[in-house]
MARPA-93602 format. One line per field, with one value per residue (C-alpha): z, y, x; residue number from 0. Coordinates in steps of 0.2 Angstrom, whole numbers. Layout:
BEGIN
pz: [Z:...]
py: [Y:...]
px: [X:...]
i: [NUM:...]
! end
This chain:
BEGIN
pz: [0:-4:7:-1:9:-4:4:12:2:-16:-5:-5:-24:-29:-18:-28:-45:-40:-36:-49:-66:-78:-62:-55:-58:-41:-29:-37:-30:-11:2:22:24:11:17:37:34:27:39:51:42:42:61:65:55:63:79:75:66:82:94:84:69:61:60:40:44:56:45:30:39:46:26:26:40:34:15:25:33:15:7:20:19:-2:1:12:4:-11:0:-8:7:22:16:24:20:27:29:42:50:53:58:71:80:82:89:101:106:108:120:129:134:141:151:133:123:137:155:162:178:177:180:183:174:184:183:166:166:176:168:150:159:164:149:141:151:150:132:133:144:134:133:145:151:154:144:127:113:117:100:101:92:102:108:125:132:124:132:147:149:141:153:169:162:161:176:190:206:199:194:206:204:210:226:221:227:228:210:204:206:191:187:168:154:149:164:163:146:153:167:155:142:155:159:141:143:159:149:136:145:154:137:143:130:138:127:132:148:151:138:149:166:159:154:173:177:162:172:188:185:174:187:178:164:146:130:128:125:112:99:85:92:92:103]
py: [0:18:33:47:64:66:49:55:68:55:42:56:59:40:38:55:47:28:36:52:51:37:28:11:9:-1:9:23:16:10:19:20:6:-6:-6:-10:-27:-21:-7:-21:-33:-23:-17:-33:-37:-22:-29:-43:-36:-27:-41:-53:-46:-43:-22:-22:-32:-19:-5:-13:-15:3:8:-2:3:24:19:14:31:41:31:37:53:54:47:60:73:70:73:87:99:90:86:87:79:71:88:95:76:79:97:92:78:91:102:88:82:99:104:86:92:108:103:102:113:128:130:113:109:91:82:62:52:48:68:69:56:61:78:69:63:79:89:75:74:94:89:78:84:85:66:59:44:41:27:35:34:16:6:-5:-17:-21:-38:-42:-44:-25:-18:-23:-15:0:1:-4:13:23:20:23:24:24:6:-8:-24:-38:-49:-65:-78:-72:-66:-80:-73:-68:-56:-57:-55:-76:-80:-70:-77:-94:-91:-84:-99:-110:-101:-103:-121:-123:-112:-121:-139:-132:-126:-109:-94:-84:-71:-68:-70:-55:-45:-47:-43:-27:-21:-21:-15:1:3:3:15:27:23:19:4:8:9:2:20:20:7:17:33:31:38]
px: [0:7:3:-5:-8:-22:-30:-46:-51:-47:-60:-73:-70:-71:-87:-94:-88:-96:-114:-113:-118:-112:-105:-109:-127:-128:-118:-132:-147:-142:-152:-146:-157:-150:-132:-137:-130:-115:-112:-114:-103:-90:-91:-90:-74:-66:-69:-61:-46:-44:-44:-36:-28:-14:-9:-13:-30:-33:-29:-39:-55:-53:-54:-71:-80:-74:-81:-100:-97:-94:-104:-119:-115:-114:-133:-136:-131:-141:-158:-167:-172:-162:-147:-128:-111:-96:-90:-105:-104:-85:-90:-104:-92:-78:-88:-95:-77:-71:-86:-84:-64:-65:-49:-40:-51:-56:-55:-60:-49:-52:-36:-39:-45:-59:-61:-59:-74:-87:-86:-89:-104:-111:-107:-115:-130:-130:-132:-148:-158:-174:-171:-187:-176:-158:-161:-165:-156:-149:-152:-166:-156:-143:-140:-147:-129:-125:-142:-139:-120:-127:-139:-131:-120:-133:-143:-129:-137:-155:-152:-162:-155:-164:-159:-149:-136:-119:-111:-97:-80:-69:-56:-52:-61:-59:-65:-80:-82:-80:-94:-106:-104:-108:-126:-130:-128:-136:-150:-151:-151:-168:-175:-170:-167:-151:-156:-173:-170:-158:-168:-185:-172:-164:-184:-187:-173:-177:-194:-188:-178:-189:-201:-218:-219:-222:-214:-195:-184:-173:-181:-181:-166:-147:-136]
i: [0:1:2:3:4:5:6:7:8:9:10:11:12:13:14:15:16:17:18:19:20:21:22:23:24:25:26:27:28:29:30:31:32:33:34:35:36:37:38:39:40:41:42:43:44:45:46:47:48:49:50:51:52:53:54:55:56:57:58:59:60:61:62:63:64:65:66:67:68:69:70:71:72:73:74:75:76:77:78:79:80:81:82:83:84:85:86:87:88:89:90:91:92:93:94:95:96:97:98:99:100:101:102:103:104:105:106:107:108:109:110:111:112:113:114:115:116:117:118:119:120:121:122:123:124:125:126:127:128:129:130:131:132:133:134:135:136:137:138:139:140:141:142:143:144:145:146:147:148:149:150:151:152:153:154:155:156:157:158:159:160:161:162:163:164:165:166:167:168:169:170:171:172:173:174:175:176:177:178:179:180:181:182:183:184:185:186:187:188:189:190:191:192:193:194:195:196:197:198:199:200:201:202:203:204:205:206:207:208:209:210:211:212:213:214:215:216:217:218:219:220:221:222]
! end
Protein backbone atom coordinates (compact mmCIF):
# COMPACT_ATOMS: atom_id res chain seq x y z
CA UNK A 1 0.00 0.00 0.00
CA UNK A 2 1.30 3.69 -0.83
CA UNK A 3 0.69 6.67 1.35
CA UNK A 4 -1.09 9.41 -0.11
CA UNK A 5 -1.67 12.76 1.72
CA UNK A 6 -4.37 13.17 -0.71
CA UNK A 7 -6.00 9.79 0.71
CA UNK A 8 -9.19 10.99 2.41
CA UNK A 9 -10.23 13.64 0.39
CA UNK A 10 -9.40 11.00 -3.14
CA UNK A 11 -12.09 8.47 -0.94
CA UNK A 12 -14.67 11.13 -1.07
CA UNK A 13 -13.99 11.82 -4.84
CA UNK A 14 -14.16 7.97 -5.73
CA UNK A 15 -17.37 7.56 -3.50
CA UNK A 16 -18.89 11.00 -5.62
CA UNK A 17 -17.61 9.32 -9.07
CA UNK A 18 -19.28 5.65 -7.96
CA UNK A 19 -22.88 7.19 -7.23
CA UNK A 20 -22.69 10.33 -9.79
CA UNK A 21 -23.58 10.25 -13.25
CA UNK A 22 -22.41 7.39 -15.57
CA UNK A 23 -21.09 5.65 -12.39
CA UNK A 24 -21.85 2.19 -10.98
CA UNK A 25 -25.33 1.70 -11.56
CA UNK A 26 -25.54 -0.27 -8.22
CA UNK A 27 -23.67 1.88 -5.77
CA UNK A 28 -26.36 4.56 -7.50
CA UNK A 29 -29.39 3.11 -5.99
CA UNK A 30 -28.36 1.93 -2.21
CA UNK A 31 -30.35 3.86 0.40
CA UNK A 32 -29.16 4.08 4.39
CA UNK A 33 -31.33 1.15 4.71
CA UNK A 34 -30.05 -1.18 2.28
CA UNK A 35 -26.50 -1.22 3.30
CA UNK A 36 -27.35 -2.01 7.47
CA UNK A 37 -25.93 -5.33 6.79
CA UNK A 38 -22.94 -4.11 5.42
CA UNK A 39 -22.35 -1.45 7.81
CA UNK A 40 -22.80 -4.16 10.25
CA UNK A 41 -20.54 -6.50 8.40
CA UNK A 42 -17.97 -4.67 8.41
CA UNK A 43 -18.25 -3.40 12.24
CA UNK A 44 -18.01 -6.65 12.96
CA UNK A 45 -14.81 -7.38 10.97
CA UNK A 46 -13.24 -4.41 12.50
CA UNK A 47 -13.82 -5.72 15.75
CA UNK A 48 -12.24 -8.68 15.04
CA UNK A 49 -9.29 -7.30 13.23
CA UNK A 50 -8.76 -5.34 16.40
CA UNK A 51 -8.80 -8.10 18.86
CA UNK A 52 -7.24 -10.59 16.80
CA UNK A 53 -5.67 -9.23 13.78
CA UNK A 54 -2.76 -8.60 12.24
CA UNK A 55 -1.75 -4.38 11.99
CA UNK A 56 -2.67 -4.44 8.08
CA UNK A 57 -6.02 -6.36 8.83
CA UNK A 58 -6.66 -3.82 11.21
CA UNK A 59 -5.83 -1.05 8.94
CA UNK A 60 -7.84 -2.59 5.93
CA UNK A 61 -10.92 -3.02 7.71
CA UNK A 62 -10.66 0.66 9.27
CA UNK A 63 -10.76 1.54 5.18
CA UNK A 64 -14.17 -0.49 5.18
CA UNK A 65 -15.91 0.63 7.98
CA UNK A 66 -14.73 4.77 6.72
CA UNK A 67 -16.13 3.72 2.98
CA UNK A 68 -20.03 2.86 4.91
CA UNK A 69 -19.45 6.25 6.51
CA UNK A 70 -18.71 8.14 3.08
CA UNK A 71 -20.90 6.15 1.38
CA UNK A 72 -23.75 7.33 4.04
CA UNK A 73 -22.92 10.69 3.86
CA UNK A 74 -22.87 10.76 -0.48
CA UNK A 75 -26.58 9.34 0.23
CA UNK A 76 -27.13 11.99 2.45
CA UNK A 77 -26.17 14.54 0.72
CA UNK A 78 -28.26 13.95 -2.24
CA UNK A 79 -31.59 14.60 0.02
CA UNK A 80 -33.36 17.31 -1.57
CA UNK A 81 -34.32 19.79 1.35
CA UNK A 82 -32.42 17.99 4.37
CA UNK A 83 -29.30 17.19 3.16
CA UNK A 84 -25.56 17.39 4.87
CA UNK A 85 -22.22 15.84 3.96
CA UNK A 86 -19.28 14.26 5.38
CA UNK A 87 -17.95 17.67 5.89
CA UNK A 88 -20.94 18.94 8.40
CA UNK A 89 -20.85 15.19 9.93
CA UNK A 90 -16.92 15.75 10.57
CA UNK A 91 -18.02 19.35 11.62
CA UNK A 92 -20.81 18.47 14.21
CA UNK A 93 -18.44 15.60 15.94
CA UNK A 94 -15.55 18.12 16.45
CA UNK A 95 -17.62 20.30 17.88
CA UNK A 96 -19.03 17.52 20.15
CA UNK A 97 -15.36 16.42 21.16
CA UNK A 98 -14.18 19.77 21.61
CA UNK A 99 -17.20 20.83 23.93
CA UNK A 100 -16.75 17.25 25.71
CA UNK A 101 -12.89 18.36 26.83
CA UNK A 102 -13.10 21.54 28.21
CA UNK A 103 -9.87 20.59 30.27
CA UNK A 104 -8.04 20.49 26.65
CA UNK A 105 -10.13 22.65 24.55
CA UNK A 106 -11.29 25.50 27.35
CA UNK A 107 -11.02 26.02 30.96
CA UNK A 108 -11.92 22.67 32.34
CA UNK A 109 -9.88 21.73 35.54
CA UNK A 110 -10.36 18.13 35.36
CA UNK A 111 -7.16 16.38 35.93
CA UNK A 112 -7.70 12.49 36.50
CA UNK A 113 -9.04 10.32 34.85
CA UNK A 114 -11.80 9.65 36.84
CA UNK A 115 -12.29 13.63 36.62
CA UNK A 116 -11.89 13.85 33.15
CA UNK A 117 -14.72 11.13 33.13
CA UNK A 118 -17.44 12.28 35.24
CA UNK A 119 -17.23 15.63 33.62
CA UNK A 120 -17.74 13.77 29.95
CA UNK A 121 -20.85 12.59 31.80
CA UNK A 122 -22.11 15.81 32.83
CA UNK A 123 -21.46 17.80 29.75
CA UNK A 124 -23.06 14.96 28.20
CA UNK A 125 -26.06 14.77 30.22
CA UNK A 126 -26.02 18.76 29.98
CA UNK A 127 -26.48 17.74 26.44
CA UNK A 128 -29.51 15.62 26.59
CA UNK A 129 -31.62 16.70 28.86
CA UNK A 130 -34.74 16.91 26.71
CA UNK A 131 -34.21 13.13 26.62
CA UNK A 132 -37.31 11.82 28.94
CA UNK A 133 -35.28 8.87 30.28
CA UNK A 134 -31.58 8.12 30.80
CA UNK A 135 -32.11 5.38 28.80
CA UNK A 136 -33.10 7.06 25.47
CA UNK A 137 -31.21 6.75 22.67
CA UNK A 138 -29.72 3.29 23.45
CA UNK A 139 -30.48 1.14 20.06
CA UNK A 140 -33.27 -1.06 20.13
CA UNK A 141 -31.23 -3.37 18.32
CA UNK A 142 -28.59 -4.11 20.36
CA UNK A 143 -28.08 -7.67 21.55
CA UNK A 144 -29.35 -8.30 25.04
CA UNK A 145 -25.78 -8.71 26.39
CA UNK A 146 -24.95 -5.03 24.73
CA UNK A 147 -28.46 -3.59 26.34
CA UNK A 148 -27.84 -4.69 29.47
CA UNK A 149 -23.93 -3.05 29.88
CA UNK A 150 -25.46 0.09 28.16
CA UNK A 151 -27.88 0.29 30.51
CA UNK A 152 -26.27 -0.74 33.88
CA UNK A 153 -23.95 2.51 32.41
CA UNK A 154 -26.57 4.57 32.28
CA UNK A 155 -28.69 3.92 35.27
CA UNK A 156 -25.85 4.62 38.02
CA UNK A 157 -27.38 4.77 41.13
CA UNK A 158 -30.99 4.81 39.73
CA UNK A 159 -30.32 1.27 38.71
CA UNK A 160 -32.34 -1.63 41.24
CA UNK A 161 -31.04 -4.82 40.82
CA UNK A 162 -32.83 -7.55 42.01
CA UNK A 163 -31.85 -9.83 45.16
CA UNK A 164 -29.84 -12.94 44.17
CA UNK A 165 -27.15 -15.70 45.32
CA UNK A 166 -23.71 -14.46 45.64
CA UNK A 167 -22.18 -13.11 42.08
CA UNK A 168 -19.49 -15.98 40.82
CA UNK A 169 -16.01 -14.61 41.18
CA UNK A 170 -13.75 -13.64 38.10
CA UNK A 171 -11.14 -11.22 37.46
CA UNK A 172 -10.40 -11.45 33.66
CA UNK A 173 -12.24 -10.96 30.73
CA UNK A 174 -11.87 -15.21 29.78
CA UNK A 175 -12.90 -16.08 32.86
CA UNK A 176 -15.93 -14.07 32.53
CA UNK A 177 -16.49 -15.43 29.16
CA UNK A 178 -16.03 -18.87 30.64
CA UNK A 179 -18.77 -18.25 33.47
CA UNK A 180 -21.20 -16.74 30.94
CA UNK A 181 -20.71 -19.79 28.37
CA UNK A 182 -21.61 -21.99 31.09
CA UNK A 183 -25.16 -20.22 31.84
CA UNK A 184 -25.96 -20.55 28.15
CA UNK A 185 -25.52 -24.10 28.70
CA UNK A 186 -27.21 -24.52 31.80
CA UNK A 187 -30.05 -22.32 29.87
CA UNK A 188 -30.12 -24.27 27.22
CA UNK A 189 -30.20 -27.80 28.93
CA UNK A 190 -33.52 -26.39 30.83
CA UNK A 191 -34.93 -25.15 27.46
CA UNK A 192 -34.06 -21.81 28.51
CA UNK A 193 -33.38 -18.71 26.03
CA UNK A 194 -30.21 -16.88 27.70
CA UNK A 195 -31.13 -14.23 25.38
CA UNK A 196 -34.65 -13.55 26.36
CA UNK A 197 -34.04 -14.01 29.54
CA UNK A 198 -31.54 -11.06 30.14
CA UNK A 199 -33.53 -8.97 27.66
CA UNK A 200 -36.98 -9.41 29.75
CA UNK A 201 -34.43 -8.64 33.19
CA UNK A 202 -32.89 -5.47 31.71
CA UNK A 203 -36.71 -4.19 30.78
CA UNK A 204 -37.47 -4.16 34.54
CA UNK A 205 -34.59 -2.95 35.46
CA UNK A 206 -35.43 0.17 32.38
CA UNK A 207 -38.83 0.57 34.42
CA UNK A 208 -37.65 0.68 37.67
CA UNK A 209 -35.56 3.02 37.07
CA UNK A 210 -37.72 5.39 34.82
CA UNK A 211 -40.15 4.52 37.41
CA UNK A 212 -43.52 3.80 35.50
CA UNK A 213 -43.88 0.84 32.89
CA UNK A 214 -44.49 1.67 29.15
CA UNK A 215 -42.80 1.74 26.03
CA UNK A 216 -39.01 0.43 25.64
CA UNK A 217 -36.75 3.95 25.07
CA UNK A 218 -34.65 4.00 22.49
CA UNK A 219 -36.11 1.44 19.89
CA UNK A 220 -36.13 3.43 16.96
CA UNK A 221 -33.18 6.58 18.38
CA UNK A 222 -29.43 6.28 18.39
CA UNK A 223 -27.24 7.53 20.56
Amino acid sequence: MTNSPRGLSALIDTMATLRGPGGCPWDAEQTHESLVPYLLEETFELIEALESGSRADIREELGDVLYQVLFHADIASSVVGDSFTVQDVASDVDAKMRERHPHVFGEGDAITVDEVKQRWQEIKAEQKKHRASPFEGIPGKLSALARAHSVMRRAGEEVVVPASPPAPSFSTERELGVLLLQIVCTAADQDLDAERALRLAVRDIEKNARGHSGERPGETTTA
